[in-house]
C-alpha positions in Angstrom: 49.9 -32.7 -62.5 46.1 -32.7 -62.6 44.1 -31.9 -59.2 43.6 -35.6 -58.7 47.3 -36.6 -59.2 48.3 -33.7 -56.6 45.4 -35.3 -54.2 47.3 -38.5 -54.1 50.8 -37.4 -53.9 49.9 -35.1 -50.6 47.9 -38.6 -49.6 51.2 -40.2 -50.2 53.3 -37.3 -48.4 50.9 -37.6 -45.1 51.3 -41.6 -45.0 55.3 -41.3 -45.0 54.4 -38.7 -41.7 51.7 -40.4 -40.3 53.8 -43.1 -38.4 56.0 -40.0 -36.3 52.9 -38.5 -35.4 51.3 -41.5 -34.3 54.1 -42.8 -32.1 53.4 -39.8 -30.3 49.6 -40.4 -30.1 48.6 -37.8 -32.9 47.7 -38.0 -36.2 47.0 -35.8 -39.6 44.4 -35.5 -41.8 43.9 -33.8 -45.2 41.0 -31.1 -45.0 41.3 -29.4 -48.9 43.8 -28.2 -51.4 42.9 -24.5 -52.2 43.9 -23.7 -56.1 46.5 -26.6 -56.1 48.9 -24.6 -54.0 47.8 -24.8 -50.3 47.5 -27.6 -48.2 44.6 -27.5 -45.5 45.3 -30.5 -42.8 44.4 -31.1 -39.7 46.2 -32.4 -36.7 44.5 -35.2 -34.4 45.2 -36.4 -30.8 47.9 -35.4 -28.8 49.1 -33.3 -32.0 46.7 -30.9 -30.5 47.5 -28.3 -28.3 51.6 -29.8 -28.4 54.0 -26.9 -28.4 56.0 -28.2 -31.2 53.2 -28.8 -33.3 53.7 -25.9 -35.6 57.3 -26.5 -35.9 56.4 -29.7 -37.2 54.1 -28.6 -39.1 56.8 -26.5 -41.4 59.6 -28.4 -41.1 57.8 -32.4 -41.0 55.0 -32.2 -42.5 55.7 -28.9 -45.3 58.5 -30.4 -46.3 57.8 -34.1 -47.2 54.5 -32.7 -48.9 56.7 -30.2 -51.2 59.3 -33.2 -51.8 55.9 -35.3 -53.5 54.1 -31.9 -54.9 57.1 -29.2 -55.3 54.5 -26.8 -56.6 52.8 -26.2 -52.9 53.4 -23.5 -51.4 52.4 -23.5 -48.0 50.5 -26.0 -45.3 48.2 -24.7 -43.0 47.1 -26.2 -40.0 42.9 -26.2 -39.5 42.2 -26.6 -35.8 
C-alpha cells in the first residue's frame, strides 16, 4: 500500500468515526502519518478535555483505522 493509498484508507477509517464523535459535539482530524505506522489525529470540540476520550481513542478510533490499514501500529492523540 503506497503512502497515498494508506492516506485515504485512515481518511476513510475517520469518516466511519466521525458521526459518534459528532453526536457528541466533537470531532477528529488527521494531523500526519509518521513512517506509514503511526497515526497523528487530533480531537475537536467537546472531544477535548472528555474523560473518555483516550479510551476512545484506543478502542474507537485505533481500531476502525487498523481494520482499513492493519499495518498501523499505534494512534496518537495531538492536543
Amino acid at each position: 500500500m503506497t503512502s497515498e493509498e494508506l492516506k485515504i484508507n485512515v481518511e476513510k477509517a475517520l469518516d466511519e468515526i466521525r458521526p459518534f464523535l459528532e453526536s457528541d459535539g466533537g470531532n477528529i482530524s488527521l494531523v500526519s502519518i509518521e513512517n506509514d505506522k503511526i497515526v497523528k489525529v487530533q480531537l475537536e470540540g467537546a472531544c477535548v478535555g472528555c474523560s473518555v476520550n483516550q479510551m476512545t481513542l484506543k478502542s474507537g478510533v485505533e481500531m476502525t483505522i487498523k481494520k482499513y490499514a492493519p499495518q498501523i501500529e499505534s494512534v496518537l492523540n495531538i492536543e
